[in-house]
C-alpha positions in Angstrom: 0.0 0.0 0.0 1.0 3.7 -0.9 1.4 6.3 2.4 0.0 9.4 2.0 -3.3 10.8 0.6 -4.6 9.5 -2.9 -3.9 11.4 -5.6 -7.4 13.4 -6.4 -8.7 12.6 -10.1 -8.2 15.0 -12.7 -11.5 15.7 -13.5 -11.6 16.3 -9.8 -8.5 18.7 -10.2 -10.1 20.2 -13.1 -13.5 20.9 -10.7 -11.9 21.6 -8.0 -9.2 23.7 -8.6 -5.0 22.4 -8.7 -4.2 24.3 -5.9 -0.8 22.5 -4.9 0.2 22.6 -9.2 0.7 19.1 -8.8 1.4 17.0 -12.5 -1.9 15.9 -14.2 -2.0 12.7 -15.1 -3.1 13.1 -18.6 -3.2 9.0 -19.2 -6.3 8.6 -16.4 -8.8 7.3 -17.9 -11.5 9.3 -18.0 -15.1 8.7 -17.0 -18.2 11.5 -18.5 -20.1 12.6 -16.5 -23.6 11.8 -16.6 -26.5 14.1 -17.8 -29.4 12.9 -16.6 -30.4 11.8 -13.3 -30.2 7.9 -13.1 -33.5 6.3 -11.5 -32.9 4.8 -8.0 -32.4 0.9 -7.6 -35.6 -1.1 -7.2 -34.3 -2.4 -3.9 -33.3 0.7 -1.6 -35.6 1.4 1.4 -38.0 4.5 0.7 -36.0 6.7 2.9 -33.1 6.1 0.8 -34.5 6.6 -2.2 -36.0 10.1 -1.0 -32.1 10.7 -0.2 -31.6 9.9 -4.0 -34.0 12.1 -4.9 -32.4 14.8 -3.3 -28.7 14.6 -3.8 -28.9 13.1 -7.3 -30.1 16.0 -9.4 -27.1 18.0 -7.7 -24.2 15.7 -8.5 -25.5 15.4 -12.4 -26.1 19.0 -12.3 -22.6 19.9 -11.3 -21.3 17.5 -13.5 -20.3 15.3 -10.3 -21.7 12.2 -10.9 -20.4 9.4 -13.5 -21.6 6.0 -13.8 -18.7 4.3 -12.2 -20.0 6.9 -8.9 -23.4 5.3 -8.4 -22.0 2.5 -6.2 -20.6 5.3 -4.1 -24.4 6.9 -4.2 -26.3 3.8 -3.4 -24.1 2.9 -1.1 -24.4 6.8 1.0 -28.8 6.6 0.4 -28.7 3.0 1.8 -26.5 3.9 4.6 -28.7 7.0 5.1 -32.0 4.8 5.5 -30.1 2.5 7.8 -29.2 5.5 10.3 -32.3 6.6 9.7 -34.2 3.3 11.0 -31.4 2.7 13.8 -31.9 6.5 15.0 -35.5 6.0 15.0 -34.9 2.3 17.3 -32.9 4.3 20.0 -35.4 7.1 20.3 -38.4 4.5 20.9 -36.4 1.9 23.2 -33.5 3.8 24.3 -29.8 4.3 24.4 -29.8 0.5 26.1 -31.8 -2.8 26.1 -32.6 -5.2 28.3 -30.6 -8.5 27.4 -30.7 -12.2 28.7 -29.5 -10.8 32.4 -28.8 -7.2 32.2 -29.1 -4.0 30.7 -26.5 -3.7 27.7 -26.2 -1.4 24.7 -28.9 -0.8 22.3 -27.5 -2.8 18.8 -29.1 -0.2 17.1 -26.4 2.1 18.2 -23.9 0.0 16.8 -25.8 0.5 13.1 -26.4 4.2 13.7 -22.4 4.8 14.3 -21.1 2.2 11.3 -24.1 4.1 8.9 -22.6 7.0 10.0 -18.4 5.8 8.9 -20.3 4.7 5.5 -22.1 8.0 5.0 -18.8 10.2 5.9 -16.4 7.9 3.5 -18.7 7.6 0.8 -20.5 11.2 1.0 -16.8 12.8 0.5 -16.4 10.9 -2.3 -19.1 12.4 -3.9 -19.0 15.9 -2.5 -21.2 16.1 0.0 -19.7 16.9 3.4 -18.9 21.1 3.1 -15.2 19.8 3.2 -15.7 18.5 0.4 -18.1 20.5 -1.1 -15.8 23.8 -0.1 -13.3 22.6 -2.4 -15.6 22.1 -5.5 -15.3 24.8 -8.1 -18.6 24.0 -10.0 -18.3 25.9 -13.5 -20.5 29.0 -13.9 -21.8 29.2 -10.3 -20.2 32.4 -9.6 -22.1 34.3 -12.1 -25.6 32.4 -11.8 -25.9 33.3 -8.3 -24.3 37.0 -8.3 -26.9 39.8 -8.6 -24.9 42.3 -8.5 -22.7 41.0 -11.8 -23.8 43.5 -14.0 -23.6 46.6 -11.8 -19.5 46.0 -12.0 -18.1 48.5 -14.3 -20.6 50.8 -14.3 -21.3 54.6 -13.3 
């Protein structure tokens, strides 16, 4: 295994900014990104795919998401609906459970923190923590969402 952090994609790099000047690797290969939002799979929970329905149209529309990133997305909606379920499993029977003689932690806990590990790894992956989404340089955002833009230069 290599030490260090991963070298960032350069279609990443190209989104994001190359603010080290680090070399391009112009032999990656390259993946398009996609232009429509793909349709959730037929087997995520309902709370996941109202996640999907929500981050989805944002990655295609800032040219974030590719096909070989839908893994990454079904896996972050899926871990979503699981926190979601384990969160809702504390707040009705509590932090801890009763077990064969004793009180011991709630295994929804346990679901709600690992969810959580999945949702932070694969949610930077795509963007999505403000980290992450800090360093993206999405093209043309600066202009669509300045009001002021055509007031510069003028008397």
């Amino acid at each position: 295994m290599t030490r260090g952090r991963k070298p960032k994609p350069s279609h990443l790099k190209a989104i994001q900014g190359n603010a080290g000047k680090r070399g391009i690797n112009h032999d990656e290969p390259q993946a398009e990104s996609l232009t429509e939002v793909p349709l959730p799979p037929e087997w995520l929970d309902p709370i996941g795919i109202e996640m999907w329905e929500k981050i989805a149209p944002w990655l295609v529309g800032s040219k974030i998401l590719t096909d070989s990133d839908i893994p990454n997305l079904e896996v972050y909606c899926a871990a979503y609906a699981r926190w979601r379920q384990a969160e809702k499993d504390i707040a009705k029977n509590g932090i801890t459970v009763m077990g064969m003689n004793s009180e011991v932690k709630n295994p929804a806990c346990t679901v709600a923190n690992e969810s959580l590990k999945q949702m932070t790894t694969f949610g930077s992956a795509l963007g999505l923590d403000p980290a992450s989404r800090a360093r993206l340089a999405v093209p043309g955002a600066k202009e669509a969402k300045n009001p002021f833009k055509d007031l510069v230069g003028k008397k």
